[in-house]
TORGU-12614 format. One record per residue (C-alpha): residue in one letter; x, y, z. Coordinates in steps of 0.1 Angstrom, whole numbers, plus 5000, padded with zeros to 4 digits. Layout:
<nodes>
AXYZ...
</nodes>
This chain:
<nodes>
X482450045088X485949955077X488150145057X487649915024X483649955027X483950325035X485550355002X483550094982X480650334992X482350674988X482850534947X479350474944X478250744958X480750964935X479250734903X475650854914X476351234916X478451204881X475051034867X473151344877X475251604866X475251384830X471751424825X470651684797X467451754811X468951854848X466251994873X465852154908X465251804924X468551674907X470451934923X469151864952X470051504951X473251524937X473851784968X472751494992X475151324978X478051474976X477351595012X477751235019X480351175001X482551425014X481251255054X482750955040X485951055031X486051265061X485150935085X487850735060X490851015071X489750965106X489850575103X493150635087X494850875111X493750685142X495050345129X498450485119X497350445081X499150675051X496650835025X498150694994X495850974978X498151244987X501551094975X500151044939X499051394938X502351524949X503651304927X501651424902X501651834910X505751854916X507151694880X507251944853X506551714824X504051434833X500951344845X499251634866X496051484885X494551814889X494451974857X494151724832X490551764812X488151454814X487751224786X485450974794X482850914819X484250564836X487150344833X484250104811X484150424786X487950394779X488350014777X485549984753X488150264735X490749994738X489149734725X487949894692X491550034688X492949694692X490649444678X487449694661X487149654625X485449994624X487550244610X485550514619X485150384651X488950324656X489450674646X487450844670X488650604696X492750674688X491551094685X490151014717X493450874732X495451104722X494151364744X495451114770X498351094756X498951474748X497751514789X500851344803X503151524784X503851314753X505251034777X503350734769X505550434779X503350284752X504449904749X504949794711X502449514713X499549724724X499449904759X497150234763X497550494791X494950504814X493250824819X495251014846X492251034873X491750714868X495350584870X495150774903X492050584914X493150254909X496750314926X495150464953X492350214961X494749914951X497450044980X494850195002X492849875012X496149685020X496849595054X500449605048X500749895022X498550135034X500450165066X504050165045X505550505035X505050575003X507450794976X505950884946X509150874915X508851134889X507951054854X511751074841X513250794866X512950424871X514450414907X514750604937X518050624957X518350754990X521050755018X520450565049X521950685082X524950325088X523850425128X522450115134X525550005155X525650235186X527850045210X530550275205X528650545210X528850705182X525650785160X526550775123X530150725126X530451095143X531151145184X530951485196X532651635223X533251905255X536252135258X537852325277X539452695274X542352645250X542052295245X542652105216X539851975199X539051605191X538551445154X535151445158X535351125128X533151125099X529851085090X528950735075X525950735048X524650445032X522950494998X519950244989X518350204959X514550114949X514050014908X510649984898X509149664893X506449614867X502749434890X499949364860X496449214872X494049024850X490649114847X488348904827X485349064812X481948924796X481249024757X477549064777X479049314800X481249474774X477449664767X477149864800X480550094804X479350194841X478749804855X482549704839X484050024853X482949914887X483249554882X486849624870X487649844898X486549614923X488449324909X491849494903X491649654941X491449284954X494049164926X496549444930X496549524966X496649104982X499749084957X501649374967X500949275010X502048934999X505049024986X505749315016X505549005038X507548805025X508748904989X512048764977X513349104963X513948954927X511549134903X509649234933X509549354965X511149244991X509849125019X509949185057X510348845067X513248785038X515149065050X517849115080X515849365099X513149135122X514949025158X513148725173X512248645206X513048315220X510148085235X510348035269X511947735288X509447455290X506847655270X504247435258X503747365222X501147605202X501047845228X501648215231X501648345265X502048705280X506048645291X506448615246X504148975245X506949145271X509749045254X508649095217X507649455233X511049485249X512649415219X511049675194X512349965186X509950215163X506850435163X504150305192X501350545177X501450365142X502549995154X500249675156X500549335165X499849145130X499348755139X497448465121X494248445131X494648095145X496348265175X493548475186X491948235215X495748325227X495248625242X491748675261X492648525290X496548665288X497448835325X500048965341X499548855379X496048955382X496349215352X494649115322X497049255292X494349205263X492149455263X488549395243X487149675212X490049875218X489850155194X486649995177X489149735166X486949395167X489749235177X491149385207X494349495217X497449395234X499249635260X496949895240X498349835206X495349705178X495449315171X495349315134X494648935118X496448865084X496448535067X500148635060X501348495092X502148155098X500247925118X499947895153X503247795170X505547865141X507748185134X505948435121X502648355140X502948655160X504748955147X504749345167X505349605134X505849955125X505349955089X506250305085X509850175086X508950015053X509050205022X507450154992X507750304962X505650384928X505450574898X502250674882X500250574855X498550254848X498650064813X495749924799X495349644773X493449384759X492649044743X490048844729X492248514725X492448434761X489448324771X487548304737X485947974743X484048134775X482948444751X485548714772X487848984765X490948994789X491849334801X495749334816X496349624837X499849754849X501549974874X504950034885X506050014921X508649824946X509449834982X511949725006X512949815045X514350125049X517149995071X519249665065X519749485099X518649585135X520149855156X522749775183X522550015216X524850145234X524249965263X522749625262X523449335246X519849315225X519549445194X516149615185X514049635155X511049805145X509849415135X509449215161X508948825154X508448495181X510448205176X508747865166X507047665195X506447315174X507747095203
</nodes>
């Protein structure tokens, strides 16, 4: 089971066991099946850290609630009191306080709301043409999932911003020219008795800034669903996960950094690998694999090869002499690895025989940013003549490498890079 079903079933399990424990009339067989289930809840989320730690994954879940835990004035995950049952609860709140005509119903919905608001510490970043705060746990839950089920963002590092800043900054190491031999613009040095000592130079920092960038999804509701809070809390969920989290790998890949993030593969930090001499068109053979390897400088334990899937017939029958370097199921990865790191297919990549087709990656070298709390609103006008209401969710992230360009070693005339990329074979 892979990590995106493991939590798809760990939700509903959670939305069963919160059905039970709603009931007025709660008896000895309910607890017993809410205790079946939270027992398998808990195996799920158990198997989804495993998944996560043996793929080199982050667990988004723990940034937001550090994020959430370390700001004096703010959301706090853990201790903010539950106001409605589902996410389908608290948009049917939005939409009577946006378009209801009941008073009395718009009343209760605002009083409601305001506990929200009064939660997070007064600091609603309310838009003046109609934005509500979603509820804190559920903020959480949709952040979480949206990065989570990402192929590129659940393996970035992530750095939760507090609620009284709109950017992070933070100061790179300039060491990524070595050929001097000196590491952050400082040398050291041996002495001996009575000897002078040299100027040791000084120490070169780089700061780097990250400003958050709105990312809204769409979700389009039926007036027919609009009746059953629990099916539009899921429905919602679901949609927003797929919205949210193939926007945000899009723009890791490849983002142009202009009100958004920027990309890997728009940035100065990949090296490529040149094709060999007389290489056939549309091919990727196991001399490309060495090199890329040869070139890449990051974590092994957390990197991957991340190709188009066009280029999987590549690699079965890659050897090295008599030394097969594809290795099938490797880590119950479908897909197989090469020299033991996990093939990972991503219809980010380009097609076969074109840069980008093949790409070896640490993506903990990539950092990505965010800021809690999601804003919720709504309309009626967008898609009226198909009898919907348009809910537009937002959060607040960015990301960007952590370094600017490839480092230089001492010795050697290759640079090295923790993103490793194939030059085009197209004739």
């Amino acid at each position: 089971m892979n990590l995106d079903a493991l939590v798809t079933r760990q939700t509903q399990i959670m939305d069963q066991a919160r059905a039970l424990q709603e009931k007025d009339n709660f008896s000895d067989s309910d607890q017993r099946k809410f205790d079946a289930l939270m027992k398998e809840a808990n195996a799920l989320a158990q198997q989804a850290s495993n998944y996560r730690k043996l793929n080199g994954l982050s667990d988004p879940q723990d940034a937001f609630f550090v994020a959430g835990s370390a700001s004096d004035v703010g959301i706090s995950i853990g201790n903010q009191p539950r106001v409605y049952k589902n996410l389908g609860e608290q948009m049917l709140d939005v939409m009577a306080m946006t378009t209801g005509t009941d008073m009395r119903a718009k009343s209760a919905a605002a009083e409601r709301y305001q506990q929200i608001v009064n939660a997070a510490g007064g600091n609603t970043s309310t838009p003046s043409e109609g934005g509500y705060l979603v509820e804190t746990d559920k903020a959480a839950d949709i952040a979480t999932t949206a990065i989570q089920t990402g192929v590129f963002s659940s393996r970035c590092s992530i750095q939760p911003i507090g609620p009284n800043a709109d950017s992070y900054s933070y100061l790179a190491a300039d060491d990524r020219d070595r050929s001097d031999g000196k590491i952050n613009g400082v040398s050291v040095y041996r002495k001996g008795e009575a000897d002078l000592m040299q100027d040791g130079g000084k120490a070169k920092l780089q700061e780097r800034e990250l400003r958050l960038e709105d990312l809204y999804g769409l979700v389009y509701v039926t007036n027919r669903m609009l009746r059953d809070a629990p099916a539009m809390a899921a429905y919602t969920k679901r949609v927003l996960r797929q919205q949210l989290s193939f926007r945000l790998d899009s723009e890791i890949w490849s983002g142009n950094g202009a009100g958004q993030c920027l990309g890997v593969m728009n940035s100065n930090l990949p090296v490529t690998v040149a094709k060999e001499t007389s290489q056939t068109a549309g091919t990727i053979v196991a001399e490309n694999v060495v090199k890329m390897m040869g070139r890449f400088k990051g974590n092994l334990r957390s990197a991957c090869w991340f190709i188009n899937q066009d280029c999987l017939p590549q690699f079965p029958l890659m050897k090295i002499g008599d030394t097969p370097v594809y290795t099938p199921d490797f880590r119950g990865n479908p897909f197989g690895a090469l020299f033991s790191l996990p093939i990972v297919p991503v219809e980010f990549c380009a097609t076969l025989g074109n840069l980008g087709d093949i790409v070896l990656a640490d993506w903990s070298e990539y950092l990505l940013v965010t800021k809690g709390g999601v804003e919720e609103a709504e309309s009626i006008h967008v898609k009226f003549l198909t009898d919907e209401t348009a809910f537009r969710f937002i959060m607040r992230n960015n990301g960007q490498p952590m370094h600017d360009k490839p480092i230089t070693p001492l010795n050697g005339t290759n640079t090295l890079s923790p993103f490793v990329t194939l030059a085009a074979r197209t004739e």
